[in-house]
C-alpha positions, -999 to +999 in steps of 0.1 A: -263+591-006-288+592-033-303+558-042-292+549-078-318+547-105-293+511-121-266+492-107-229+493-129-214+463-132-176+469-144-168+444-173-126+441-161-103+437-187-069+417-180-034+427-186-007+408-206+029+413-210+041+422-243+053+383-249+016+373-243+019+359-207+000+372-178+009+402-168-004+396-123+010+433-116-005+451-147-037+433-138-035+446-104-034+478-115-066+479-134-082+457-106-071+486-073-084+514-106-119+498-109-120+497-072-119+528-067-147+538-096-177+540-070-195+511-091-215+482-073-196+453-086-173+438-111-173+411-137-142+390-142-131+368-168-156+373-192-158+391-229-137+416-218-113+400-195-104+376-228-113+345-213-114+323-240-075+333-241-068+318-208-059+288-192-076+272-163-045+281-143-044+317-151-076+322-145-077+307-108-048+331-102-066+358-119-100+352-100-080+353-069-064+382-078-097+404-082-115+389-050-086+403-032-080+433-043-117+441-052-140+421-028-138+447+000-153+475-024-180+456-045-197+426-057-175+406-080-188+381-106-165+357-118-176+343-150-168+304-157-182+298-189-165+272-212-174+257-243-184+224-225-200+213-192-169+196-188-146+223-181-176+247-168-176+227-137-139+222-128-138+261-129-173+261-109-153+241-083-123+265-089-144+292-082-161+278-047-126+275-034-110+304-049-141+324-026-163+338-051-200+339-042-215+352-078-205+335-108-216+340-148-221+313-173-216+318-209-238+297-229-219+265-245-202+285-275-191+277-305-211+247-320-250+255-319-270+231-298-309+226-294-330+240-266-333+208-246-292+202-244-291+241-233-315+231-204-302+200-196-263+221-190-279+249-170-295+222-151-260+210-145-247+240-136-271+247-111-269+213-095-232+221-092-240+254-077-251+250-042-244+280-025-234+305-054-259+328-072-255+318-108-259+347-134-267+328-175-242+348-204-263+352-229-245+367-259-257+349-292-234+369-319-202+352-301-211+320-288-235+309-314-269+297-289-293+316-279-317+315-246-354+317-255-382+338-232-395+303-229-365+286-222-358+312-201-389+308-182-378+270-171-340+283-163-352+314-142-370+287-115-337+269-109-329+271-071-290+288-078-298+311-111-298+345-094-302+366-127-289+371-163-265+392-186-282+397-216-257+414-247-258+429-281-295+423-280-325+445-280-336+462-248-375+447-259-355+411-251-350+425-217-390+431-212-393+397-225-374+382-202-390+405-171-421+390-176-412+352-175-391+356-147-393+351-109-397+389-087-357+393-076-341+382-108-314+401-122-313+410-154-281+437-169-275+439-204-235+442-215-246+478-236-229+505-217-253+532-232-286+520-224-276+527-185-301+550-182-334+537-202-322+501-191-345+502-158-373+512-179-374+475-196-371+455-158-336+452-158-312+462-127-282+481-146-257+471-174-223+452-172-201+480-188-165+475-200-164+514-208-168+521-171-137+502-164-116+534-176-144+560-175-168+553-145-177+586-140-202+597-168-217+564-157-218+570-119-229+605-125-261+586-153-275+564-125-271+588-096-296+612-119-266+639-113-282+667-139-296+669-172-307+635-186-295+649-221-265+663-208-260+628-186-267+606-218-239+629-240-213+621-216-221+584-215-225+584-251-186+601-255-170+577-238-188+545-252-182+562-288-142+565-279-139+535-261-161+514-280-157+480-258-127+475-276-094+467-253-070+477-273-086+509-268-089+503-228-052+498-225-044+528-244-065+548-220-050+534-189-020+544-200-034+581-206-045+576-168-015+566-157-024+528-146+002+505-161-023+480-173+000+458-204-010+448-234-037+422-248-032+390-255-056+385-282-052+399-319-067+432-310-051+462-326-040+491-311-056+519-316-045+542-348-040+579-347-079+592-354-091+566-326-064+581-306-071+612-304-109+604-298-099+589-263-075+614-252-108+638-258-126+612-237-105+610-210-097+646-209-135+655-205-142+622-185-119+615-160 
């Protein structure tokens, strides 16, 4: 098999029942769909699994859920961030027992904090860690805090932090961060179409919602399958008609036949123009 040029890491979206709750067998569904995409791993909970919806119940069952039915195909991260270091370390220990061996954590969100209290958490987090590879969420435009090159520096050194997702910022941040940090590090951003340039900036692949429905243009971009322009049009098509939006996802599940619910957030469905763009997508793409 040809080596590939950048890891994808799918970003996994959750499924609700129309009344909001849960929905464990349209969830499935998406899970045994992104296990069969080829990718190299998968990242729970997070952005696009609408974590800040959920409830630390739902998402031990959902965590649960995706090691099983995705653990003997791929990595999976299972992202525990929470606004405080309170709750980030209940679903640390949630996570230890659950079985996960990779988990992401979002930087405290919401209220903006300095650079020493964003140390002294990580610090936390690692020292609750033992034994887990610890990826830091970095994703200022939601939660509000930001992780320096410098402080980045420090947090790279930690004995647990295995690596960061780095999203909606610049792929020069991603250099930045290449040169502060130890040789092994991980670094993806969450911006499905950089998959191909992103290895030229240090990083190891991208953490890619879009590839949750459409792996293929992506599979086909990092195995070097072709045409680089061609490659980048395809990947560009489906991250255009998709657009990291789930309201979007679940409407091209259906197309695809996986019974994957609803959202539970106020996301709106798709309207007619955005519509048609994904049945183009999926028609090309699948």
């Amino acid at each position: 098999m040809k080596q590939s040029l950048s890891d994808v890491i799918t970003a996994v979206p959750t499924g609700f029942a129309v009344n909001g709750e849960v929905d464990s067998a349209a969830s499935r569904a998406i899970l045994e769909h992104v296990a069969e995409s080829g990718n190299e791993g998968a990242f729970v909970l997070g952005t696009t699994g609408e974590f800040p919806a959920l409830s630390l119940e739902e998402r031990g069952h959902l965590t649960q859920l995706a090691l099983e039915v995705l653990s003997p195909h791929m990595r999976v991260i299972v992202h525990v961030g929470a606004p405080s270091l309170f709750e980030v370390l209940q679903l640390i220990e949630q996570a230890r027992e659950t079985g996960a061996q990779e988990i992401a954590v979002l930087t405290p969100y919401y209220l903006p904090i300095t650079d020493q209290a964003l140390e002294d958490f990580f610090r936390a987090v690692d020292h609750a860690s033992k034994g887990l590879k610890v990826y830091i969420y970095i994703y200022a435009k939601r939660a509000n805090n930001f992780v320096t090159p410098q402080l980045m520096r420090t947090l790279s050194q930690l004995p647990n932090i295995a690596g960061a997702k780095v999203s909606e910022e610049p792929l020069s941040l991603l250099t930045e961060y290449r040169e502060v940090v130890p040789e092994g590090f991980l670094i993806y951003t969450g911006a499905d179409r950089d998959v191909i340039s992103v290895a030229e900036h240090g990083a190891q692949g991208v953490i890619s919602g879009v590839s949750s429905v459409l792996p293929k243009p992506f599979r086909a971009a990092v195995a070097g399958e072709g045409d680089a322009a061609r490659l980048q049009a395809d990947v560009d098509l489906a991250v255009e008609a998709i657009a990291g939006d789930m309201g979007r996802m679940h409407y091209a599940y259906e197309l695809l036949g996986v019974p994957s619910g609803t959202c539970r957030m106020s996301i709106a469905a798709p309207g007619e123009q955005a519509r048609a763009q994904i049945q183009d997508a999926v028609r090309k793409l699948s």
